[in-house]
Structures are given as structure tokens and as C-alpha cells.
N, C-alpha and C positions, 0 to 999 in steps of 0.2 A: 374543397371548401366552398359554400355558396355565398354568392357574395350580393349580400341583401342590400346594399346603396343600389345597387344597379335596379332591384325590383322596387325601391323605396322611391327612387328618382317620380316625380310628378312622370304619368305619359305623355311625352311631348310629342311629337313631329319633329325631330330635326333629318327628316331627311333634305338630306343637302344637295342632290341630284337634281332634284326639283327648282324650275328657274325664279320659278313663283314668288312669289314672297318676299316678306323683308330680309334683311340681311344680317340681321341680331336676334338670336334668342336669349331669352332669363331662365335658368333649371334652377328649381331647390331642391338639393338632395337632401335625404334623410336618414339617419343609419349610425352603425357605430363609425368610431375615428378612422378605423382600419380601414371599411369598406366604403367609405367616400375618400379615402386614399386612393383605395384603390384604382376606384373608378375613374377619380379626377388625372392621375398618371394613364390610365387607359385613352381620355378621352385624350390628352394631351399629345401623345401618339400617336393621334388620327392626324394624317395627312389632309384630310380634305377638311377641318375646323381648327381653328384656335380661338382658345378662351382668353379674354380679351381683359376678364377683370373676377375676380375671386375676392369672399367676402373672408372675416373669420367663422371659427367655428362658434356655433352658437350651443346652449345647454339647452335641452327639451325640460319643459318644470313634469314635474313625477316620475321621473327616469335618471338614472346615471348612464346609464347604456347608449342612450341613441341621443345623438346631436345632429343638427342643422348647419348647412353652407348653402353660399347661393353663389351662382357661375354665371358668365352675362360671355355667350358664344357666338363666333362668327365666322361666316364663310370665309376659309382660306384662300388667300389671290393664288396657292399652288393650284398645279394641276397635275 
């Protein structure tokens, strides 16, 4: 199954490896229910981020299919 939230996701940078940077990103994902499920339990799972704050889902106007969330993600203190 391909799971288009993940290619819908804005391209971000989060790579987290990197000392750089701030320490909060904002991602909108895009996509049907399923596949920003999915992703968001994907991302959730990553050891090295936690999402910090999760929006509702929103309706896209001309579509029934594909909806909007928006995730506000943060370097996790794990290592």
C-alpha cells in the first residue's frame, strides 16, 4: 500500500541529527485519514522526536478524500 501522507507531507528538514537549528518544527500533512494515521503513529515511534501538539483534522473544500492536520515536533531529550 503507498502511503501518500508521507509524500503529501510539506518537504521539510527534520533531520534531527543536525545540532543546528531550532528545536520545534510545524509539518502539515495532507492526504486521506488513513495515511496521516498512519504517518503520525510512524512518526510517533521515532525515538529521536516527539510531537508536542496535534491539530484536528481538517476538510480540503473540493474533495471528500484528502484532509489536513498540522503537528508542531520536537527534539526528543532521549538518546
Amino acid at each position: 500500500m503507498l502511503h501518500t501522507a508521507l509524500s503529501a507531507t510539506h518537504m521539510v528538514d527534520i533531520s534531527l541529527r543536525d545540532p543546528g537549528g531550532g528545536e520545534m518544527i510545524k509539518v502539515r500533512l495532507q492526504g486521506t485519514k488513513e495515511d496521516m494515521e498512519w504517518l503520525e503513529k510512524q512518526l510517533s515511534e521515532c525515538p529521536q522526536i516527539k510531537i508536542s501538539q496535534r491539530s484536528e483534522t481538517f476538510s480540503n473544500k473540493g474533495t471528500n478524500k484528502y484532509f489536513r492536520k498540522y503537528l508542531e515536533i520536537n527534539k526528543s531529550e532521549e538518546k
